[in-house]
N, C-alpha and C positions, 0 to 999 in steps of 0.2 A: 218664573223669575223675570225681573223685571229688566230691561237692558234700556239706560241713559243715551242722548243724541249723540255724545264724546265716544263712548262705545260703540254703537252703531255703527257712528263714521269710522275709525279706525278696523272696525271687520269688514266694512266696504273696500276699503281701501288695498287690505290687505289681498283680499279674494279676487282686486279689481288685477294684481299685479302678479297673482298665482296663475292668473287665466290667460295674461300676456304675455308673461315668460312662458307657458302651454303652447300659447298657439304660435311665439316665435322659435319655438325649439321644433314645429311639427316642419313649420314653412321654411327652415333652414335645415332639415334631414331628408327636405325632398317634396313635403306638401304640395308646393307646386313645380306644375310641369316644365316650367321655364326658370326656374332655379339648379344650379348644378348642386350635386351632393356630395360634388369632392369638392370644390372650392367654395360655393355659396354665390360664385358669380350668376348671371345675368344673363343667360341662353335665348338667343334669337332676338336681341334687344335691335331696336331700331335703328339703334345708333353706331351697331356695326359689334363684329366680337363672333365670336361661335357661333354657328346655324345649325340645327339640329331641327329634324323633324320629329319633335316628342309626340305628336298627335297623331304617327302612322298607327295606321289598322291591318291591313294583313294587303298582299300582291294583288295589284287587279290584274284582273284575269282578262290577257292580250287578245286582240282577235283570232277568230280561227281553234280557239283553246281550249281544251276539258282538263282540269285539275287531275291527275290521280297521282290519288294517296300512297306513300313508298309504305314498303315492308319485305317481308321476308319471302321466298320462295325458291323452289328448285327449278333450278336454269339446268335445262339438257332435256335426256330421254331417258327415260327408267326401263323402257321395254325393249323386246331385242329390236336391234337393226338391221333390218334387212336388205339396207343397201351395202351394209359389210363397210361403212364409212369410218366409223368410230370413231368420232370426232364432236359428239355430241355429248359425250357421257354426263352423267347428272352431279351438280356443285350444287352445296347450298350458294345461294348470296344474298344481298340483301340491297335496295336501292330508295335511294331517299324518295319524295315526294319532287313532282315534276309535273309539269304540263304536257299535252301534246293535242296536236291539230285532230280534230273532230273525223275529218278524211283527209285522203290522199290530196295530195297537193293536182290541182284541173287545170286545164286546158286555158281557161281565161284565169286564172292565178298567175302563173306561169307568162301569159300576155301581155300581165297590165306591167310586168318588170320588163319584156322586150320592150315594149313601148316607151319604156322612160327611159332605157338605156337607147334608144334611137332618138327621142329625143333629146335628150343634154349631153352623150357624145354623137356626133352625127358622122353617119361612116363613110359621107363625104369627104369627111376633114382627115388631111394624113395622119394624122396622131390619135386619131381614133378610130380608124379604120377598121381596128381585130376585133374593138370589145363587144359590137354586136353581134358580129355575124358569132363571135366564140361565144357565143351564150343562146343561140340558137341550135333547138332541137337536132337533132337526125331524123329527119322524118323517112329518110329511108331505111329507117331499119322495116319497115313493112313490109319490103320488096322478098319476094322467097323465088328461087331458082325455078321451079314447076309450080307456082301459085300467083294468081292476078288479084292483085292487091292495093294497086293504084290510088283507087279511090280512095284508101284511107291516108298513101302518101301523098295525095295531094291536098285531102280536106280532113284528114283528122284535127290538126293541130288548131286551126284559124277559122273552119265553119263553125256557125253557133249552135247546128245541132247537136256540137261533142263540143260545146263549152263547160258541161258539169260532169265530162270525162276524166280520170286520171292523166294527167301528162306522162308521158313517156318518149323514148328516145334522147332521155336527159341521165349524161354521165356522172361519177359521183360528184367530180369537180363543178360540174354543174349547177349541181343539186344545192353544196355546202354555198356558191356562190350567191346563189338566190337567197339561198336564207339569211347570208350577211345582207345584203340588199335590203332583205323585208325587215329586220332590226333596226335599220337607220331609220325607216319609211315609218315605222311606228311610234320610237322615239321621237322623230321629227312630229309625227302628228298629236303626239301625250304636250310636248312642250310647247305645241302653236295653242293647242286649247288651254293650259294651265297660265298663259298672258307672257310665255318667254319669246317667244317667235312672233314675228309678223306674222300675221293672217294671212292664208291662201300663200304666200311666200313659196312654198314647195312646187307650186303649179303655176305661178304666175311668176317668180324673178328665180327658178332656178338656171344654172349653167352649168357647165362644164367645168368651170374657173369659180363657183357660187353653187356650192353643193353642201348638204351637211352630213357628216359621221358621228355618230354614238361618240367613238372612242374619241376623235379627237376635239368636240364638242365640252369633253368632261376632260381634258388634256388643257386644252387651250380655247374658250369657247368665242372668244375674239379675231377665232381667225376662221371661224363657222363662218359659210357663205361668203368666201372670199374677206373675210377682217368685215361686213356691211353692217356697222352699229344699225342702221334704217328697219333691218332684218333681225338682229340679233339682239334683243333689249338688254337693257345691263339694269336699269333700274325698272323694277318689278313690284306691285305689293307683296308687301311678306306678311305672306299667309300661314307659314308657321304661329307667328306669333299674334294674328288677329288685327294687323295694323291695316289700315288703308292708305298710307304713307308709302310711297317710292324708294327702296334702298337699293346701295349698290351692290347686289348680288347676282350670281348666276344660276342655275339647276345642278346643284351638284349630286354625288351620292349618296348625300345623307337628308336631302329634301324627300326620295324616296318617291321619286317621279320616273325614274329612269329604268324600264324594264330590263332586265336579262335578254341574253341573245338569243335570236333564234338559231337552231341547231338542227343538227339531224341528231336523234335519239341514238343514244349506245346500242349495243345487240342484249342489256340486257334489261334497259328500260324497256323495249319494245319487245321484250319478250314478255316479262313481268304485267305490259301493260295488254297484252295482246289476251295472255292469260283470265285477267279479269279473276284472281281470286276471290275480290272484293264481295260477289252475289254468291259465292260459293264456296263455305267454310269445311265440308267432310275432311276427315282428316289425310284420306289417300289420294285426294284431288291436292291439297297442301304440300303432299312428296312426289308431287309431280307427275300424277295420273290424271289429270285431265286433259284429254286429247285435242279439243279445238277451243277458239275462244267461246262457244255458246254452250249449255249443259248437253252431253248424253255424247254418249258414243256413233251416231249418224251425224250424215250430213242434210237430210231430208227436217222438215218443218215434221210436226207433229202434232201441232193445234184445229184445229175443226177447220176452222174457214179457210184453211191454205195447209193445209194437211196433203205431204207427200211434194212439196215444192222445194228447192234447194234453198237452204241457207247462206249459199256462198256462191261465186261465178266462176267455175274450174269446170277444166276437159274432164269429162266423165267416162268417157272411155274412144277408143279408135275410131276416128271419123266425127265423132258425137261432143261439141262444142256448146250442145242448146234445147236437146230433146228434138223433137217432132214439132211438123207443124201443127198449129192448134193445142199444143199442149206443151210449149217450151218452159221447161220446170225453173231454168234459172235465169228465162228472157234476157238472153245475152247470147252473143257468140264469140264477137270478142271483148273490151273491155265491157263494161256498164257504167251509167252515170251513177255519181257517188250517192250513194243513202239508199241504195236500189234493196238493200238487205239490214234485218234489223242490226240494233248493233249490240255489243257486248256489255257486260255489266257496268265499266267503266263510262258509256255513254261513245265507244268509238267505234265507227264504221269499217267496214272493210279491211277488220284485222286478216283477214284470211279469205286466197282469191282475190279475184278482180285484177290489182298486179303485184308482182313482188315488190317489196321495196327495200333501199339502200338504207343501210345505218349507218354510225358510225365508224365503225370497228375493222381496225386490219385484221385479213383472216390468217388464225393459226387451227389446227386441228385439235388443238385443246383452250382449255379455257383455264387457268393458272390460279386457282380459288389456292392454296397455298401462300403466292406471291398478293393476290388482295381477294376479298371477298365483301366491300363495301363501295358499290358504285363501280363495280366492273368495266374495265374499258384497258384494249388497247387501239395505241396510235397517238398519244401525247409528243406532239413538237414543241417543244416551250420554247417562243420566242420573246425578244425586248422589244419595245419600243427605239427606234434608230435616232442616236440623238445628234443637233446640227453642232455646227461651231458656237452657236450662241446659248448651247446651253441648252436648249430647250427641242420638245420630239421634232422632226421631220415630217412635215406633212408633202403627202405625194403630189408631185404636178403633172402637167401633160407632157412634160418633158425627160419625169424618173417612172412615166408607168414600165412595171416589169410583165412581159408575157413569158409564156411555158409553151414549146411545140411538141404536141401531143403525138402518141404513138403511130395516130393516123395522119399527122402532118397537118392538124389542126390549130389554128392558134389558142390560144385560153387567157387570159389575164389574169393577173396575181392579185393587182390592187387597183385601184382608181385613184384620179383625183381628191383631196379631202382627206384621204383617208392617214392615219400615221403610218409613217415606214418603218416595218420589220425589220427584226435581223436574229439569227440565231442567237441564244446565250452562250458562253464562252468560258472555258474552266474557271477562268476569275470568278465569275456567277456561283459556281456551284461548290465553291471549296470550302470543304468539309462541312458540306451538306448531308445530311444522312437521309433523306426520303426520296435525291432525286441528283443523281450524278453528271447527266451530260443534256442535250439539247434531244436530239431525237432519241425516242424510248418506243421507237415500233417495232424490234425486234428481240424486244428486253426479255430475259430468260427464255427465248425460243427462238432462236435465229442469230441472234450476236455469237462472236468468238468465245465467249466465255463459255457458253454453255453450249457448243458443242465438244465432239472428240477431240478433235483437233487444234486445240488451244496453244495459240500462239500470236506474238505479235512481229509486226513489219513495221521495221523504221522508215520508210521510204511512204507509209499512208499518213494520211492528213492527221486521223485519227489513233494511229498507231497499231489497227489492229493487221491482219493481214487477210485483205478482201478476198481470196480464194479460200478460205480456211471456213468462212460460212456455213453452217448446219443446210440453208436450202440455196442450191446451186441453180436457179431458176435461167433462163436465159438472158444475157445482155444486151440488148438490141440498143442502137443506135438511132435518134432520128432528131433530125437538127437544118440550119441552112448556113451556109456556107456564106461571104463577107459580101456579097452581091444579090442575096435572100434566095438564092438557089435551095433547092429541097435536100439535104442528103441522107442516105439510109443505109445505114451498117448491120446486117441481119447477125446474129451469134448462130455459129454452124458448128459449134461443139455437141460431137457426140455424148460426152459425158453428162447431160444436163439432166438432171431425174426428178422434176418437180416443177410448177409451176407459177408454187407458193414464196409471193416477195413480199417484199412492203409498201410494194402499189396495189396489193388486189383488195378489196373490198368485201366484208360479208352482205348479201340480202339475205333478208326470210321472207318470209310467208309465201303462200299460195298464189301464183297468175291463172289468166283464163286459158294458158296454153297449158297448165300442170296439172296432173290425176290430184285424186284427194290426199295419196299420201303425203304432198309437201304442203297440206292446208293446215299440219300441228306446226303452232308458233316454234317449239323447239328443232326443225330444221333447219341447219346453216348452210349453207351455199357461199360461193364466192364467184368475181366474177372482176378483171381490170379495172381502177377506179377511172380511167379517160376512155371509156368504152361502155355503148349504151344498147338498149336491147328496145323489142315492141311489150316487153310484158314486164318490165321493173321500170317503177315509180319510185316517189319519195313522197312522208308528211314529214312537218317538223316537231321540234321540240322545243322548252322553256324549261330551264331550270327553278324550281320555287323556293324562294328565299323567305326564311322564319321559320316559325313551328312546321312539323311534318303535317299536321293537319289544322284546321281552324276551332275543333273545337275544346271547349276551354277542361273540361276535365280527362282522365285518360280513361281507356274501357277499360271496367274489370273481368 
C-alpha cells in the first residue's frame, strides 16, 4: 500500500510526540541522576538547592583498614571450661560489616599522634600542660620486682628498632582517645585532597586555637581552624554534579566524603573477626568449634618449608618465651614486630598472641544475647552536643578543656580544642522513647537496680535509684585534688565488697607473649581497669561500613 506525503507527515509527527512524551515521563521518574523523583526538582544544581551525592559508589577503604564482611556466628565457648570462669557461654549473634586495622596499632603510630599533640598544645603553656604528658604511654609497666627489664623501659616506645612493635603501656582511655585523633587526621586529610581545605594546612597553619574536628566541621564548618575562610574554602567545584564552576557549599554528609570514626571494635566484632569464618565454612566450625583464628587444632605451622614453627608469639610453657637458641620457633620473646606471623582468612595479623588487646566493651560475666543479638555491645553513654546561648553547639576552647584524674593520679583529657562540647542526655531526651531510656546504659540489665534483688529506689540520688542496692558492690575509691591541686586519695576499706566488676573495667581478648596457648581462642574474655595499662595489651581500631553488607552486586545462593 501506497502512503501519500500528507500521511507520511502526520505519522512522523505523531511517533515524533509518542517518543517525547517516552523519554519525558523516563527523565521525570528518575532517568537522570540529578533529577529528584519526588518533586522533579533540580539536585546539585549550580545554582544552589539540595546537594546530593547520586554518583556515590560504595566507602573507601581508610588507611590502615581491611574490610570484613558481617554475619552470623557463635560468640563464646562450646567446650568445657576449665578455668571454672563461666562467663564465656555460647550466644548466637550476628554483626554487620565493619572495617578493622590490618594490625595492632605500633610504636610509631602511636608517635606520630604524641608528636602533634606536643606540637599544637605545647606542655609549656599552662593550659595545656596535662594533654601530653596524659596521652603518654606507661612505659614502666616493664619494670617487674625480681626482673631487669630497663632496656625496654627505656627504649621500647621511641627506638626505631621497635617502631613496627605493638604499642603498649596504653590504657583504654588512651586508646579510645587516639582513635578520635586519627578520625579528624584522616577526615582532615580526605577533605584537603578532595579541594575543601588549604593544602598542607594541617602541617603548616595548624594551632591550638586553628585545629580541625569531624564533628564540628560538619556542625559548623566556618569555625574549622579558628572561623580561617584562607583555610576553610566555602566555594568548591561541585563535583557532584560535573560543573567546574565555584559554588557556595561545604562537605557535608551527603557529599559522602566523610569517613566513619575510628573506634575500638566491640568484643564481638573482634571476635567475629578474629574468628575468620570467612575461609572456613564446615558446619561445626560455624557453632563455634573453631579453636584459633588459623585452621586446625595446633599452634605449630604444618607446611614444608616452616613445618613445626609457631603460628603465633605466646609463652609456651615455664621459663620458655622463644624456644632455644638456634631454633626459636616463634622468634620473639617478648612482643614481635607486626606481620611476623601469617595472617587469618580475613587478611588480619596478629589476632592471637603477640598482645592482648582492648575492645570496646564493659565487662559483665555474660553476654545478654536475649536483651540484643544484632551488633552486640555493652557501654553506650549517649551524649548531646552542648549548645551556647546563641543557639548553635559549643565548641571547646583552651579555656572549657575538661580533664579526668585517673585512679593512678594521672591527668587524661576529655576533649580539646575544636572539638563540640558534650553533655549528657536528659529525661526530656528520652520521653517515651522505647529503645533507649536514660544517658548511661553500662550496667543495663546486669548491674543497675532493676535487675538486681534488691530493688529499690532513693529519693536523695540524682537518679533516683539507691546506689547501695547495686548487683556489683565493687569498691569506691576516691582520687581527686583538692582547691590548691593537692593529690587526695580516699581508699574504700569495706569489708563487704565481693567483686571487682564496675562500669569502668574493660574487656581484652586474645592471646600476649606473656600468655600460654590456652588464651590464644578469640573466645576468651578477660577484663582489666579501663585507666590502667599493662606490658602485653595493646589496641587496633575499627571503622564502621556504611551501605550494603558487602559490595557485591548479587546475593550468594
Amino acid at each position: 500500500m501506497r502512503i501519500n506525503k500528507n500521511t507520511a507527515l502526520k505519522l512522523f509527527m505523531v511517533l515524533a510526540i509518542t517518543v517525547g512524551f517516552t523519554g519525558c515521563s523516563k527523565k521525570g521518574s528518575g532517568g537522570s541522576s540529578n533529577t529528584s523523583t519526588a518533586t522533579g526538582w533540580k539536585i546539585n544544581d549550580k545554582k544552589g538547592g539540595f546537594q546530593h551525592n547520586s554518583k556515590y559508589k560504595q566507602q573507601e577503604t581508610a588507611p590502615g583498614l581491611v574490610e570484613v564482611e558481617g554475619g552470623t556466628f557463635t560468640m563464646g565457648r562450646v567446650s568445657d571450661d576449665v578455668m571454672h570462669d563461666w562467663n564465656n557461654s555460647p550466644t548466637q549473634q550476628h554483626v554487620q560489616s565493619f572495617y578493622m586495622d590490618e594490625t595492632e596499632v605500633t610504636n610509631v603510630m602511636y608517635m606520630e599522634y604524641l608528636d602533634w599533640l606536643k606540637r599544637v598544645y605545647p606542655p609549656s603553656e599552662e593550659n595545656y600542660k596535662n594533654i601530653y604528658v596524659g596521652a603518654l604511654p606507661d612505659t614502666l609497666v616493664w619494670r617487674a620486682a625480681l626482673g631487669y627489664n630497663e632496656t625496654m623501659t627505656n627504649n621500647y616506645l621511641r627506638h626505631p628498632a621497635y617502631g613496627d612493635y605493638p604499642v603498649v603501656g596504653v590504657n583504654w582511655i588512651q586508646a579510645v582517645e587516639f582513635s578520635k585523633w586519627r578520625t579528624d587526621r584522616v577526615n582532615e586529610s580526605v577533605l584537603e585532597r578532595e579541594g575543601y581545605l588549604k593544602r598542607d594546612a594541617k602541617i603548616l597553619d595548624v594551632t591550638a586555637e586553628s585545629t580541625f574536628s569531624t564533628e564540628a566541621y560538619l556542625e559548623s564548618p566556618s569555625k574549622s581552624y579558628g572561623g580561617n575562610e584562607e583555610i576553610v574554602y566555602k566555594g568548591v567545584r561541585n563535583k557532584l554534579a560535573g560543573d567546574d564552576e565555584a559554588t557556595n557549599v561545604y562537605a557535608q554528609r551527603t557529599s559522602g566524603l566523610i569517613l566513619p570514626e575510628y573506634r575500638l571494635p566491640t568484643e564481638a566484632e573482634w571476635e567475629y573477626a578474629a574468628i575468620a569464618l570467612v575461609g572456613n565454612r564446615e558446619y561445626n566450625l560455624y557453632r563455634g568449634n573453631k579453636k584459633y583464628p588459623w585452621k586446625g587444632q595446633y599452634t605449630r605451622n604444618g607446611k614444608r618449608q616452616s613445618k613445626g614453627d609457631q603460628l603465633a608469639n605466646f609463652k609456651q610453657g615455664k621459663g620458655d618465651y622463644g624456644g632455644i637458641a638456634g631454633w626459636s620457633d616463634d622468634n620473639a620473646d617478648i612482643t614481635a614486630p607486626v606481620k611476623s606471623y601469617p595472617p587469618n582468612d580475613f587478611g588480619l595479623y596478629d589476632m592471637a598472641g603477640n598482645v592482648a588487646e582492648w575492645v570496646a566493651d564493659v565487662y559483665r560475666p555474660i553476654v545478654d544475647d536475649e536483651g540484643n543479638d544484632f551488633n552486640y555491645y555493652r557501654g553506650n553513654v549517649y551524649m548531646k552536643n552542648k549548645i551556647g546561648e546563641d543557639g548553635r553547639a559549643e565548641i571547646v576552647t583552651a579555656e572549657t578543656i575538661e580533664y579526668d584524674t585517673l585512679s593512678n593520679g594521672r591527668i587524661q583529657y576529655r576533649n580539646l580544642p575544636g572539638q563540640i562540647a558534650q553533655e549528657k542526655i536528659t529525661a526530656d531526651d528520652v520521653f517515651l522513647r522505647q529503645n533507649y531510656t536514660r544517658s548511661d546504659n553500662r550496667n543495663y540489665r546486669d548491674g543497675d537496680v532493676q535487675s538486681s534483688r534488691y530493688f529499690s529506689y532513693d529519693a536523695n540520688e540524682e537518679d533516683g535509684l539507691d546506689d547501695n542496692r547495686k548487683m556489683y558492690d565493687s569498691p569506691k575509691h576516691y582520687v581527686g585534688a583538692d582547691s590548691i591541686g593537692n593529690m587526695e586519695r580516699q581508699w574504700d576499706e569495706s569489708s563487704t565488697r565481693t567483686t571487682l566488676v564496675n562500669d569502668n573495667v574493660r574487656i581484652f581478648k586474645g592471646g600476649s607473649w606473656r600468655d600460654r596457648a590456652y588464651w590464644l581462642d578469640p573466645s576468651q574474655r578477660r577484663y582489666f581497669p579501663q585507666d590502667m595499662a599493662t606490658d602485653y595489651i595493646g589496641f587496633r581500631c575499627a571503622m564502621s561500613k556504611v551501605g550494603p553488607k558487602s559490595n557485591k552486586k548479587t546475593a550468594r545462593n
